[in-house]
C-alpha positions in Angstrom: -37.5 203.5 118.0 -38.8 207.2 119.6 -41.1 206.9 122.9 -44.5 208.8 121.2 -47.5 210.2 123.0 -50.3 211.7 121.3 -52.9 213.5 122.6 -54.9 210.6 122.9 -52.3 209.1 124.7 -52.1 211.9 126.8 -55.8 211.9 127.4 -55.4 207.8 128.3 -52.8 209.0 131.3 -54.6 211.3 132.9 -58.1 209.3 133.0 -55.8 206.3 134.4 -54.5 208.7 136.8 -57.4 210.8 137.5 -57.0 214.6 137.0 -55.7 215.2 140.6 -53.2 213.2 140.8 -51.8 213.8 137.1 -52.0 217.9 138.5 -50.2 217.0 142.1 -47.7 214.9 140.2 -46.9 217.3 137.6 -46.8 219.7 140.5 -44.5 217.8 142.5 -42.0 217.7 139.3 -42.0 221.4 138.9 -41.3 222.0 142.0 -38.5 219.7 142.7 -37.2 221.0 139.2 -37.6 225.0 140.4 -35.2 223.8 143.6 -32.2 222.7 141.1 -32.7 225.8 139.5 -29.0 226.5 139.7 -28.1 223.6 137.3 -30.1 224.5 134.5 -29.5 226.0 131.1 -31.7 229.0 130.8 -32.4 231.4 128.2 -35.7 233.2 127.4 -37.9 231.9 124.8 -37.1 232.2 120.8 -40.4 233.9 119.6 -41.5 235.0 116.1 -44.1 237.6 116.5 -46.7 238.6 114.4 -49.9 240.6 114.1 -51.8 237.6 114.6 -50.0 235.7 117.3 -46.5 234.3 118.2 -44.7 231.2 117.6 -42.3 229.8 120.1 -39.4 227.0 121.0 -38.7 226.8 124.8 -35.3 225.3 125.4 -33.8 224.1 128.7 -31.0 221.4 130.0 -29.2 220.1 132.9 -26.6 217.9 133.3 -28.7 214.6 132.1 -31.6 216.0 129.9 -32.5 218.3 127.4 -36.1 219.3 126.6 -37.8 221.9 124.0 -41.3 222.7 123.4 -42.6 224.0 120.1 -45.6 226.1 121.0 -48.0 228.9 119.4 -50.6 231.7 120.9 -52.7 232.9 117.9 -56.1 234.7 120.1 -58.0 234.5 116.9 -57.8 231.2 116.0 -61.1 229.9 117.5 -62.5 232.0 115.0 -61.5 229.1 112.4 -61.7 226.2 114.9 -58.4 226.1 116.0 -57.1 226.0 119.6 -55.4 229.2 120.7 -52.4 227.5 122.0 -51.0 224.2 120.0 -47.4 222.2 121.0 -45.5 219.4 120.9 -41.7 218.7 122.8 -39.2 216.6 123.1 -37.1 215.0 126.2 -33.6 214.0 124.8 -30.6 212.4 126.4 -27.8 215.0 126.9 -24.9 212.3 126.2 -26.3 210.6 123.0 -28.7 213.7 121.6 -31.1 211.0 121.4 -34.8 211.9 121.9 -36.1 210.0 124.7 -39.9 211.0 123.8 -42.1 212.9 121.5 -45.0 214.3 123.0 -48.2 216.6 122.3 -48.1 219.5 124.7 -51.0 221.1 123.8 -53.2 219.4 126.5 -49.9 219.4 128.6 -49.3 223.0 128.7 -52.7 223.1 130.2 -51.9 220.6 133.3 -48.6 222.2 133.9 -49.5 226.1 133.2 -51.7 224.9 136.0 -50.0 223.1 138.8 -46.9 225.7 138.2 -50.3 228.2 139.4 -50.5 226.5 142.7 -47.0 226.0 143.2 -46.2 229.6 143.3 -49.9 229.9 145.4 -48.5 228.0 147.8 -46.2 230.0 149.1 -48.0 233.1 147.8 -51.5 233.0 148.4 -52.6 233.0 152.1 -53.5 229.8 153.7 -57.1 230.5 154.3 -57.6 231.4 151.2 -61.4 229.9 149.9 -62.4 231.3 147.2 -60.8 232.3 144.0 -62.2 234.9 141.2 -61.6 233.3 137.4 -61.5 236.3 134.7 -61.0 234.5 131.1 -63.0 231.6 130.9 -60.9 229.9 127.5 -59.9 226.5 127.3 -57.0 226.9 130.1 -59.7 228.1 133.0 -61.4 224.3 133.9 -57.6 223.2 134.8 -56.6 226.3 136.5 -60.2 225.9 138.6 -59.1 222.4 139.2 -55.8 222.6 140.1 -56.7 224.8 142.7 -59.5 222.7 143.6 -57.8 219.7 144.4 -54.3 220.8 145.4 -55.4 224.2 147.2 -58.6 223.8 148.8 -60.4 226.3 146.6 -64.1 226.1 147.1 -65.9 229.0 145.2 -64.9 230.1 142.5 -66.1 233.6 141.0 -65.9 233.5 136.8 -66.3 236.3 134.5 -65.6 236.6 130.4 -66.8 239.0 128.1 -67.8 235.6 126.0 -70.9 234.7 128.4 -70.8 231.0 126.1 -67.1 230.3 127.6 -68.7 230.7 131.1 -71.5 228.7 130.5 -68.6 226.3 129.1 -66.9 226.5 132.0 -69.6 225.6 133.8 -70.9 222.6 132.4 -67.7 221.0 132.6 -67.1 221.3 136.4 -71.2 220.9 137.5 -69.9 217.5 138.6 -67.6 218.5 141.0 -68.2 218.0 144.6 -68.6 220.7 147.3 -67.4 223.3 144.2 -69.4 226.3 143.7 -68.9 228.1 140.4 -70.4 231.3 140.2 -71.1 232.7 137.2 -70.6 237.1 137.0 -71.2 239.7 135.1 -68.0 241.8 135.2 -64.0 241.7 136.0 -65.5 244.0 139.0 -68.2 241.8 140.6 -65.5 238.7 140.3 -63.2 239.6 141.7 -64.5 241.3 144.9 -64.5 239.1 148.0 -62.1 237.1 145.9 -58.7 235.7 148.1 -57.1 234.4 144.6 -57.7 236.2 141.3 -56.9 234.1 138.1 -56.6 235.9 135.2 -56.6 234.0 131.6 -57.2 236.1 128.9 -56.1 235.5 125.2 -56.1 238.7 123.7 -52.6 239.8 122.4 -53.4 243.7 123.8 -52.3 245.8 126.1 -55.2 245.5 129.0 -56.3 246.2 132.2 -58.2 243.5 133.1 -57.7 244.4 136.8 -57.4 248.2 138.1 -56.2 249.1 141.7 -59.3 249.7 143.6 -60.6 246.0 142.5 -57.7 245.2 144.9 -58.8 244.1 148.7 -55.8 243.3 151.6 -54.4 240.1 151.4 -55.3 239.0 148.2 -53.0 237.0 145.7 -53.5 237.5 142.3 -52.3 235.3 139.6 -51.7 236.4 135.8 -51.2 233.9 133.7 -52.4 235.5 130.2 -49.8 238.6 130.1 -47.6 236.4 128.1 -45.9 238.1 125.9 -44.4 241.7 123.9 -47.4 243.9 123.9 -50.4 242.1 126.3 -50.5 242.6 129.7 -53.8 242.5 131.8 -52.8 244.4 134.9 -52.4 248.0 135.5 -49.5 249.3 136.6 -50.3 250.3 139.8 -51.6 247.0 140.7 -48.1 245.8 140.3 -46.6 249.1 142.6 -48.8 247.9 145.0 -47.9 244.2 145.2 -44.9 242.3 145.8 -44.3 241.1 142.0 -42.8 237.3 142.0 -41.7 235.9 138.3 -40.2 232.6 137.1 -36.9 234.2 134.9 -36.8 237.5 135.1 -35.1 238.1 132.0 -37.9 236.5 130.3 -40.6 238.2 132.2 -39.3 241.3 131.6 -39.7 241.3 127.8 -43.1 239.3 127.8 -44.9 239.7 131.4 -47.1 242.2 133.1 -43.7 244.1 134.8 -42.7 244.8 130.3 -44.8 248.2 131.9 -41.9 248.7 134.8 -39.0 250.0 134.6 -36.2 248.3 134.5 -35.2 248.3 138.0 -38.7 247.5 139.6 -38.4 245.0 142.5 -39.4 241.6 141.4 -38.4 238.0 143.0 -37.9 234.9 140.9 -39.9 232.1 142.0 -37.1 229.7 142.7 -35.5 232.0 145.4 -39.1 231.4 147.7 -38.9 227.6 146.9 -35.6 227.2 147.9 -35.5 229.6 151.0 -33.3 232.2 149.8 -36.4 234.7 149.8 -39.6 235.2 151.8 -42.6 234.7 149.5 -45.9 236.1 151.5 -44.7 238.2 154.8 -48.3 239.0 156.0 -51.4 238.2 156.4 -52.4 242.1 154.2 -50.0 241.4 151.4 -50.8 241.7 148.2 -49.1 239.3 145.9 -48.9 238.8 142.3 -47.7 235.5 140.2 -46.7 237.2 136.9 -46.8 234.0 135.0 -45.6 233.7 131.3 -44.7 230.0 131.3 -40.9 229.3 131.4 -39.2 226.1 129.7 -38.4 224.6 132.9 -41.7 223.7 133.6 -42.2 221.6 130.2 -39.3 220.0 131.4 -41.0 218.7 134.2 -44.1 218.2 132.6 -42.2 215.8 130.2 -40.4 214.2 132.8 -43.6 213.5 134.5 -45.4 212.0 130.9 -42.4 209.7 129.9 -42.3 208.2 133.7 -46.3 207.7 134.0 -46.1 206.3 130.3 -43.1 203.4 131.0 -45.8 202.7 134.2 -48.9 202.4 132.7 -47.3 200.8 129.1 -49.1 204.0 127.5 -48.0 205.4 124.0 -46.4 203.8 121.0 -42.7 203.4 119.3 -42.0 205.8 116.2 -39.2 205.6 113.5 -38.3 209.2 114.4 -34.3 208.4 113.9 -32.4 205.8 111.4 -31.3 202.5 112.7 -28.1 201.4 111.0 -26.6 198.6 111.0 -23.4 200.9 110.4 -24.1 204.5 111.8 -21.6 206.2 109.2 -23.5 204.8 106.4 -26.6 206.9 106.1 -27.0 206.3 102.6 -28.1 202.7 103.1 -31.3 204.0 104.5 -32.6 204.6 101.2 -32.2 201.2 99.7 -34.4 200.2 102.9 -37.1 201.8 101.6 -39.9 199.7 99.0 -39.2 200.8 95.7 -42.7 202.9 94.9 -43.9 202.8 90.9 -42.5 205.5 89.1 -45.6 208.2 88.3 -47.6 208.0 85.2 -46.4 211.9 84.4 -42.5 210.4 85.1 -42.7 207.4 82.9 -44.2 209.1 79.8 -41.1 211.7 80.2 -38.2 209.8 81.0 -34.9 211.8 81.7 -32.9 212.2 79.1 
């Protein structure tokens, strides 16, 4: 029997956990997962692409485990009340092939598109940084806002969509959160100025410009997490000439990242390289820096690793009949004959087979 976690499952770990420590755990996975980069499998994402959205399976392996995430981005979706991102995964043994768990990502994707934010910060961002400006405020901004909350120290935060409802959204669901100021603006402009961190979450599958150069102030880091594929970006070019442009597999990020508008042989650094020591990730205190984030299959990895050990310790989640158990594994067939014989149909019976 298959290890399953539903969203309500997932819902159950995180409220016995609390959200900071589910987004400093899952943080602490990705991070120690980014260090063994080297003994990975890694390939870009396999992505069927249409006017509409994009839908995607994330692979990745190492020695032990094997992981994939089935996962959409369809921007007009909350137009007929569905989420714009939806996904579900699987952690499978490497010797066997046998799934270890079935999980909802869709929720996940959330936690870890959000620690994976502060992870790179962290090396990125400056250390006094305070105060962080929030353009996009969909259904991925509260965690974003939270994980640098709680794992960065983040105490204003400076939020801005062109939906004034997903701000007031936004708002609402962090009013209870002590010593955090949220406040609410009426352009990319007037969000990001003064900012030290600039998150930028938009859904839109577009090329935009969601930040131009001279919103850009000394010293500021800015993240992009909603350039995330073939044809939508949300920085301008010269916002990335100006910055020193960090990525998670460049290969990847190259196709469906802000630097698709570089050439080919514009300086970026994988994010791996800074965790490990190889390369420098902010040299001064003026930098500018920029996160080009498109989500990589690693981090699903870790986020799954992370749900299957915090489900054995809190006894969260149920067992599913996802594979055959035989009492002789060659003998598939006998699977059938386990099965209650159902009543023939009404439309069957009264025209039997010849």
């Amino acid at each position: 029997m298959t290890p399953f976690l539903s969203t309500q499952h997932v819902s159950r770990i995180i409220a016995a956990r609390g959200i900071a420590h589910a987004l400093r755990g899952m943080a602490g996975y990705i991070e120690d997962d980014f260090r063994r980069w080297r003994e990975f499998d890694k390939s870009a994402r396999s992505a069927s692409h249409s006017p509409a959205g994009v839908i995607e399976l994330m692979p990745t392996a190492d020695a032990s485990l094997y992981s994939f995430k089935y996962v959409n981005g369809h921007p007009g979706n909350t137009r007929g009340g569905l989420p714009t991102v939806m996904a579900f995964g699987v952690l499978a043994e490497v010797a066997t092939g046998m799934p270890l768990l079935l999980s909802e990502l869709t929720l996940t994707t959330a936690l870890r598109t959000a620690a994976t934010s502060v992870v790179a910060a962290r090396r990125l961002a400056r250390a006094d940084a305070a105060t962080m400006a929030l353009v996009g405020n969909g259904a991925q901004s509260e965690f974003q806002a939270l994980a640098f909350y709680h794992l960065l120290g983040i105490r204003r935060i400076q939020a801005y969509d062109v939906d004034a409802a997903a701000t007031a959204r936004l708002r609402r669901n962090l009013a209870d959160v002590p010593g955090l100021e949220l406040r609410v603006c009426a352009s990319t402009a007037e969000a990001v100025r003064g900012a030290d961190i600039v998150t930028t979450v938009t859904a839109d599958k577009a090329y935009a410009t969601i930040v131009t150069p001279e919103m850009l102030e000394p010293g500021m880091h800015l993240n992009a997490v909603g350039g995330d594929c073939p044809g939508k970006t949300e920085l301008h070019p010269d916002v990335l000439r100006r910055a020193s442009v960090f990525v998670e597999y460049e290969p990847q990020s190259r196709v469906e990242g802000d630097v698709q508008q570089m050439p080919a042989d514009f300086a970026v650094t994988e994010l791996w390289r800074v965790l490990e020591g190889q390369a420098p990730g902010r040299r001064a205190a003026g930098e500018i820096t920029v996160f080009d984030s498109v989500g990589f299959a690693l981090e699903d990895f870790s986020a799954l690793r992370y749900l299957r050990d915090q489900a054995a310790l809190l006894q969260i989640g149920e067992r599913i009949a996802l594979i055959p158990v035989l009492d002789d594994p060659k003998n598939l067939f006998a699977q059938l004959s386990q099965a209650p014989r159902a009543p023939a149909p009404a439309a069957e019976l009264a025209h039997p087979l010849p």
